[in-house]
N, C-alpha and C positions, 0 to 999 in steps of 0.2 A: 619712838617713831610713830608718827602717827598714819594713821588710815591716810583715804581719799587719795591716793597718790602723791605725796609730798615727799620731799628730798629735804631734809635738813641738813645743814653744815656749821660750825663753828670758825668765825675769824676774829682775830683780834683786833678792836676799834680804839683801844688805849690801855693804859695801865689798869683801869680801874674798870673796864666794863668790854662785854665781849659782847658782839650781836650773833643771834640766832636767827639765819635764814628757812624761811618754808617757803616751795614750790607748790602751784597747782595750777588750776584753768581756771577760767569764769567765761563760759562757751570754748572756744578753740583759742582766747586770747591767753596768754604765760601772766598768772599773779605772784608775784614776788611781796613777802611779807617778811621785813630787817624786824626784829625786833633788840631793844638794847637795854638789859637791869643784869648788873653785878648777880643778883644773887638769883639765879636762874630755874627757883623751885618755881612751877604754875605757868612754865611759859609755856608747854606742849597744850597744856589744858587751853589757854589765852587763847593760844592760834588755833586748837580747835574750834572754838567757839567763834571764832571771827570765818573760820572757812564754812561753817557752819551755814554762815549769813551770806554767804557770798552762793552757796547753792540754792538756799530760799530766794534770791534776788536772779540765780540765773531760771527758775519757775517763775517768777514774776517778769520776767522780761521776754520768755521763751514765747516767740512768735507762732510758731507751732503749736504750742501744746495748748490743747482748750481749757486749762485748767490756771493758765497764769493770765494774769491780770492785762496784763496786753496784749495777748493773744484774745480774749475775750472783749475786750478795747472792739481786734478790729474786724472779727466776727460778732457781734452782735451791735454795735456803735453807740454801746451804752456803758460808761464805765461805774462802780460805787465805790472801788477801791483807795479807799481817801490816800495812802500813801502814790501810788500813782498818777490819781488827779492833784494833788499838789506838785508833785514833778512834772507834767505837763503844763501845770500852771507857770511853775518859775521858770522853763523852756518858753514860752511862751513872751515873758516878760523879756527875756534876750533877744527873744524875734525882734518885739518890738524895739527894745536897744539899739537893734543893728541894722535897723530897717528891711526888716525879710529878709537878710543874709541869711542868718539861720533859718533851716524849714524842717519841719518835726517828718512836712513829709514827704520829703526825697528817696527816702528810701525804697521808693515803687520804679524810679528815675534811675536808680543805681541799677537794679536789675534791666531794666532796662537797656542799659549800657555793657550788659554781660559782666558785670565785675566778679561775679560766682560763678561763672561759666568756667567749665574746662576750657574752653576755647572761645573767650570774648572779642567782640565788636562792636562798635558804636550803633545808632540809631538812624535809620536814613532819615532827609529834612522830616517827609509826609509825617511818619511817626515821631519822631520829635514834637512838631508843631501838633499833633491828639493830644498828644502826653502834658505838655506844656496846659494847653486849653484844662485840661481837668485840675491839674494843679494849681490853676490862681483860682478856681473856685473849692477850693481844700482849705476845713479850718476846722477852730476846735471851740464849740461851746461850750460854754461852763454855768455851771446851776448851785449857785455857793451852798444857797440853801438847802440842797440834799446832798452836796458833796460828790455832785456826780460831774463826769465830762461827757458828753456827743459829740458825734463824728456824722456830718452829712450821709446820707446813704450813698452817692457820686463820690467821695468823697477817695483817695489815695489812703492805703493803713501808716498808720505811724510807726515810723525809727527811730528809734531812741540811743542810736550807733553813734557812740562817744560818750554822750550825755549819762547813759548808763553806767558805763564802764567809769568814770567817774565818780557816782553816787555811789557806784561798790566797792570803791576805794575806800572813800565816805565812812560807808557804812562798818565796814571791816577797822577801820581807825577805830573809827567808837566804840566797838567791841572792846579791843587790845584796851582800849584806856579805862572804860569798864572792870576792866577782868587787871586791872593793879599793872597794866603795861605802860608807863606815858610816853616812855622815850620808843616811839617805833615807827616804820614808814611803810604801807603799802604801796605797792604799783600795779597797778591793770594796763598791761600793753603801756601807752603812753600818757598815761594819766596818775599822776602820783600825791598820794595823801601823804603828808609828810604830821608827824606829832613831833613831840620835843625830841631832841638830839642828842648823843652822848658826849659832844662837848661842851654843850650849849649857845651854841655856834649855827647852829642848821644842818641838815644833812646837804651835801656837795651833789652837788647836779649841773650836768655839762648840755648846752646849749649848743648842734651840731649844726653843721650845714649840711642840706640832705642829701646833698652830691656825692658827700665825702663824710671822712668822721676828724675834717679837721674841727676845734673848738672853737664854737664863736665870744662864749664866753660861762664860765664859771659861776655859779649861783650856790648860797648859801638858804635853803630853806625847814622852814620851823614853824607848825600853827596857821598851814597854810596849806592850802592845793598848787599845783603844779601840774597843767595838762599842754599838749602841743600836737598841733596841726601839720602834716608834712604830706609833699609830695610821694615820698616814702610809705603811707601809710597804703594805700596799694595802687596800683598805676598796671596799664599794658599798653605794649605799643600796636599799633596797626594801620598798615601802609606808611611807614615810617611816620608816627604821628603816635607821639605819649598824650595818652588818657587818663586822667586823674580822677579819684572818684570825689573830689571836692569839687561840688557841681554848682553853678551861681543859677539859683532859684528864678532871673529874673532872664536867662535866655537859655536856661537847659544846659548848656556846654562848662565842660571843665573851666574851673578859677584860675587864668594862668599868669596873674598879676604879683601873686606869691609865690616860696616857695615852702615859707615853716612859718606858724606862729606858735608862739609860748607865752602863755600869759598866768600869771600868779593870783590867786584869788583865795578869799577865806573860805570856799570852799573848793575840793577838787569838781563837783559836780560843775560847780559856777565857771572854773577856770576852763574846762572841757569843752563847754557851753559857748563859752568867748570865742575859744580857741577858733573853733568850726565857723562859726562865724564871720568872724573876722577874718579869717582866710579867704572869705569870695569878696568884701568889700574892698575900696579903692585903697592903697596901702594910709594914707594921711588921713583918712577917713577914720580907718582901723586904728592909727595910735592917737587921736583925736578922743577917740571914745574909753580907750584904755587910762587916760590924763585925765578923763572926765569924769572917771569913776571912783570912788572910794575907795582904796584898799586893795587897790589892784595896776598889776603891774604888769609889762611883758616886749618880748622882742618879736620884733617882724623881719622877716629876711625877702628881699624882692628877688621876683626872679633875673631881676637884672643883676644880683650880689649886693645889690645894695641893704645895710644893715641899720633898722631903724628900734630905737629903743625910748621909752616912755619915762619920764622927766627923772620917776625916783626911782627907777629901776637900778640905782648905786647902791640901795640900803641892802639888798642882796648879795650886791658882788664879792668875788673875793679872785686871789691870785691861781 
């Protein structure tokens, strides 16, 4: 058993191979890490070292703490942290994807909206429209030649809420694969790194409607990320009026054109990235761009129940 607060358990995956489940956090979010090889000497060591990487990334992401790389990001608005500045970079590169759907910095927007509040409420117009005005002048220079990023001094600090939790999926895979694991899957909250599979087949992953937990459809994945965007992911109501914290960049107000996206990508950071995304843009817009991209696949659910999926998103499916 190992340290760090982990729960391990044993189920049987087939005849020939059992997976080893390990529990932990990556902030307050639940990381679930399947691991699956027959022969099960070095797998407590594997997951050590992959949970290992996931508390160095929760100090590199820790907004508080002046000692992690984005916390230092957005008190001082000079980053050198080349692993950082390349993730802001390919964040960046989806912005432009998705036409400013994605914004690195909403996250000053959320708070604003009380999402962390014991007891949250919206924003009246007057504050809204401040909030907004500093936001479209928010952005992120980059200087390749020293490796650095800058952040205007006006400028809103960056959230990396999704995007992260992703990468530490990411990053925690490559570990396990590293360390003699290949057949295993992480999950951070709704972002799943999936590596090879014990039947070779994919690991089974169910695609819900956020209303409910009927299934919209069964997915078989492998060598691949797997993240999704939902209503679900945290909401309050006030004055009979649900708030979502998926906020559309381009008027401040919750995105309420969706209700889930899921989108597959060769990586989980990439697919997390989409996900968010693509949840504030116009639904045809969203599988337009998912068709349009390389290697990537995924479902849209409107919030009318309508269910939109992306040309090959069949190489997936299963019963």
């Amino acid at each position: 058993m190992l340290a760090l607060g982990i729960f391990t358990s044993f189920t049987c995956k087939s005849r020939f191979e059992l997976i080893t489940t390990y529990e932990t956090t990556f902030f307050q979010t639940p990381v679930t890490l399947n691991l699956a090889m027959e022969n099960r000497d070095g797998l407590e060591l594997a997951a050590g070292l992959a949970i290992t990487e996931i508390r160095r990334l929760e100090q590199l992401f820790n907004p508080v703490n002046g000692v992690g790389g984005l916390a230092q990001l957005n008190e001082t608005r000079t980053s050198s942290t080349v692993e950082l500045v390349q993730l802001l970079a390919r964040a960046q590169r989806v912005a432009e994807w998705t036409g400013g759907a994605l914004n690195i910095f909403m996250g000053y927007l959320e708070l604003v909206y009380g999402f962390y509040d014991l007891i949250p409420y919206p924003p009246d117009r007057e504050e809204l429209h401040e909030v907004m005005l500093s936001l479209h002048r928010a952005s992120v220079e980059f200087m390749p030649q020293r490796s650095q990023a800058r952040l205007p001094d006006d400028a809103y600090n960056i959230s990396l809420a999704g995007i992260q939790e992703g990468y530490t999926a990411d990053q925690a895979l490559a570990y396990l694969s590293m360390s003699g694991v290949p057949n295993a899957q992480v999950q951070v909250g709704s972002q799943i790194a999936c590596g090879g599979s014990p039947t070779g087949l994919g690991w089974p992953i169910d695609v819900l409607a956020p209303d409910s937990d009927d299934r919209v459809a069964r997915l078989y994945v492998q060598y691949r990320g797997i993240a999704t965007a939902s209503v679900r992911d945290q909401a309050y109501t006030y004055r009979n009026i649900t708030y979502y914290n998926h906020l559309d960049p381009s008027t401040g107000r919750p995105a309420r054109r969706l209700s889930s996206v899921t989108v597959i990508a060769p990586s989980c950071e990439f697919a997390a990235a989409l996900a968010r995304g693509i949840f504030v843009m116009e639904p045809e817009e969203g599988l337009q761009l998912l068709n349009d991209l390389p290697q990537v696949d995924g479902v849209l659910l409107g919030a009318d129940g309508q269910v939109r999926m992306s040309d090959s998103l069949f190489i997936w499916m299963g019963g």
